[in-house]
N, C-alpha and C positions, 0 to 999 in steps of 0.2 A: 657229646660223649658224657654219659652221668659217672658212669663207675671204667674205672682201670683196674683190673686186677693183673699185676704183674708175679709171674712164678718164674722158675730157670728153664722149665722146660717148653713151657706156654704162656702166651696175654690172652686175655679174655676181655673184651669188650661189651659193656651191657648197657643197654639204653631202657630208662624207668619212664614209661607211660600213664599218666591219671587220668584215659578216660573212662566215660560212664557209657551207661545203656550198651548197645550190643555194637559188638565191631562184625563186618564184613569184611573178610579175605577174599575178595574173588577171582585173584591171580597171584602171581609170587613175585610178580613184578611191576604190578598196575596199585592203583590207590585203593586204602581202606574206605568203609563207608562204616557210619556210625550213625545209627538209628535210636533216637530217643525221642520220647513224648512227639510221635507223628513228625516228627522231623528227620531229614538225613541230607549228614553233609560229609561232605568229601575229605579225607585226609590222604597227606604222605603214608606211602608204606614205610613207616617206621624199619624194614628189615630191611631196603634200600637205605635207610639211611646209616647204621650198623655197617653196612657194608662201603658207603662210602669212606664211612671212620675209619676202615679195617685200611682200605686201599692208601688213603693219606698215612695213616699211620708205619704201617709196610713202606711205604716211598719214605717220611723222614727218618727211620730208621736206619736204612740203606744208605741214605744221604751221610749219614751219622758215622758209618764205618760197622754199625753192629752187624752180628750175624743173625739170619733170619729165623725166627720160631714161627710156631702156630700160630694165628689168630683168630680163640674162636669169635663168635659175635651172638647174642640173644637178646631179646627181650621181652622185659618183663611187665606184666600189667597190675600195677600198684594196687587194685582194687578188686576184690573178690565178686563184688555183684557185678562183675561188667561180664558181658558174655561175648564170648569169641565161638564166629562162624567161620569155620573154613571151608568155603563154598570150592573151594580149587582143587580142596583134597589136595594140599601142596605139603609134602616130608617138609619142606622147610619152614614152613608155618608150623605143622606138627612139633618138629623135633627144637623149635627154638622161637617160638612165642610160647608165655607159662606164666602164671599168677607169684606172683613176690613169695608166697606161701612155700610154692613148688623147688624155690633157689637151690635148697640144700641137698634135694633132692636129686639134682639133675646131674645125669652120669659125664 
């Protein structure tokens, strides 16, 4: 988990990415691929991992006595030359993977 934003009425969870060359989305729940200089290799979907934060975090809360809020979760890709494919055509790739740039922006 890089960033906590805690508000009264929402947490917000954001996980910061540095990679390069192009990402492959080709599912919303299967691995990234990331193709650089004729190479590609396999990663975690970072949005799987977002959401396992979300789900521990939601259970120690609970554990805690608090009462439950939102949790949203995104991530964000630190580097503007990296290029993101979303081959899934997946809303959730859409609406919550986005360039460090884009943060302030996002509704």
């Amino acid at each position: 988990m890089d960033t906590l934003i805690l508000a009264p009425t929402f947490i917000s969870i954001i996980e910061c990415k540095n990679y390069s060359g192009t990402l492959i989305f080709t599912s919303e729940n299967g691995q990234i691929i990331r193709c650089i200089g004729g190479r590609r290799d396999g990663f975690a979907n970072p949005l799987l991992q977002v959401g396992r934060h979300r789900k521990l975090l939601k259970r120690w809360l609970a554990a805690c006595g608090n009462p439950p809020l939102p949790i949203e979760t995104d991530v964000v890709i630190a580097s503007p030359s990296t290029i993101n494919e979303n081959q899934a055509r997946s809303r959730r790739v859409q609406n919550h993977v986005f360039y460090a740039e884009q943060a302030p922006h996002k509704p």
